[in-house]
C-alpha positions in Angstrom: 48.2 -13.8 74.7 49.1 -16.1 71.9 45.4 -17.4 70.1 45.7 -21.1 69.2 45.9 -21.6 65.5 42.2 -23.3 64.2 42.9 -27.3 64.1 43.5 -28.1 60.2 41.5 -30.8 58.5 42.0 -32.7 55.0 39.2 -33.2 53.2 39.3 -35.9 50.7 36.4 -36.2 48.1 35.9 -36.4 44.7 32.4 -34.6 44.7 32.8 -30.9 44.5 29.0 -30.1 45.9 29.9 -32.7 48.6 33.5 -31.4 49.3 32.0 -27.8 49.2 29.1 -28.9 51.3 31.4 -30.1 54.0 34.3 -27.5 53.7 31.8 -24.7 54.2 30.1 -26.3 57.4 33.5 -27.1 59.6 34.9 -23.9 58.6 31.5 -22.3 60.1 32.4 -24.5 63.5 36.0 -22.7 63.1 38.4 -25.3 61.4 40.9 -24.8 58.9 40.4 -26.6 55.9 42.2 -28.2 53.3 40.5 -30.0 49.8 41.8 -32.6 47.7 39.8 -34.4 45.1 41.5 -37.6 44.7 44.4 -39.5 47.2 47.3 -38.5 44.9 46.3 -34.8 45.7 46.2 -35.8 49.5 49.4 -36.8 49.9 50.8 -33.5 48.0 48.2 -31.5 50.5 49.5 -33.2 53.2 53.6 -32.4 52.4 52.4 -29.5 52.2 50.4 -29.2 55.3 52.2 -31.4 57.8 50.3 -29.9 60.9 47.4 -31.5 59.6 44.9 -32.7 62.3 42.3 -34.7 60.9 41.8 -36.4 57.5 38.3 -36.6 56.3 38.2 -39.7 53.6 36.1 -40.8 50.8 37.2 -44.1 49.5 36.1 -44.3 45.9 37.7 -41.2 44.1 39.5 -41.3 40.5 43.6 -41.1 40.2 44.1 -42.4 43.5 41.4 -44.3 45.5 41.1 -43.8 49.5 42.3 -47.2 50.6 46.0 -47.0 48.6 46.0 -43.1 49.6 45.3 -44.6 53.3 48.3 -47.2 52.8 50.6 -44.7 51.5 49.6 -42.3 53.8 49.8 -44.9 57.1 53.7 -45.6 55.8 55.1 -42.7 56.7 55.7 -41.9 60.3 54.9 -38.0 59.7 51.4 -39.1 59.2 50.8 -42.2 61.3 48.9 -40.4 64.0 46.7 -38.6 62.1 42.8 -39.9 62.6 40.7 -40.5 59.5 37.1 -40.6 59.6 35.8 -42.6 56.0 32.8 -41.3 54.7 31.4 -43.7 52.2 28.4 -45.1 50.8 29.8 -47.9 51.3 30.7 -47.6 55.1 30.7 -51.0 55.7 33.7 -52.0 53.2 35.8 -49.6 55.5 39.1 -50.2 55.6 41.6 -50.9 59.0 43.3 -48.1 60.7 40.7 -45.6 60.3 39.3 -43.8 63.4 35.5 -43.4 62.4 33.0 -44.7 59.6 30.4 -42.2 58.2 27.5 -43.4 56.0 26.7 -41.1 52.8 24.8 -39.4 52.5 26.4 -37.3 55.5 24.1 -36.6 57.9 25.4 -32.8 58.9 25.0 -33.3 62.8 26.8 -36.7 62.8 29.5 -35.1 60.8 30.0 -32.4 63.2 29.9 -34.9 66.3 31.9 -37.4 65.0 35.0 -34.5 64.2 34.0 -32.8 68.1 34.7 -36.4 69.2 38.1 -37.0 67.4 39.7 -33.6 67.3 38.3 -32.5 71.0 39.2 -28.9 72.2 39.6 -26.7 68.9 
């Protein structure tokens, strides 16, 4: 019996204690998961890893912000499909096209709900 590979998430943050914070508590719920500090590392991560599942988006980062990385990212029809749930302080300057809006700081159980709800059936 072939086991189903763990559903693969992108992180996007610029805060390492937040990144790690986050990384460490989906792989604990069994996720795979992928980190990039800034939206220009995002769209190398995702080339890389086109099986991604979920993108996990903050929206001010250096480099690259979250809104052009979300642009960029929404132009290509590899990655179209893919939700992205913003996590931002500021929540409510949340861009179209994104699947769910998380305040920061990240409350740990609405983190986890919010990815059950969008990425059902790991």
């Amino acid at each position: 019996m072939h086991t189903a590979e763990p559903k693969r998430i992108l992180l996007v943050e610029d805060d390492a204690d937040s990144a790690e914070a986050m990384a460490l508590l989906l792989q604990m719920q069994g996720y795979a998961v992928s980190r990039a500090a800034n939206g220009r590392e995002a769209l190398e991560r995702l080339n890389l890893e086109p099986q991604t599942s979920l993108i996990i988006l903050d929206l001010y980062m250096p480099e690259m912000d979250g809104r052009t990385f979300l642009r960029i990212m929404r132009e290509d029809p590899r990655f179209q499909t893919i939700p992205v749930i913003v996590v931002s302080a500021w929540a409510a300057a949340s861009p179209a096209g994104v699947t769910a809006v998380m305040p920061k700081p990240v409350n740990v159980g609405l983190l986890l709900a919010t990815v059950e709800r969008v990425l059902p059936n790991k």
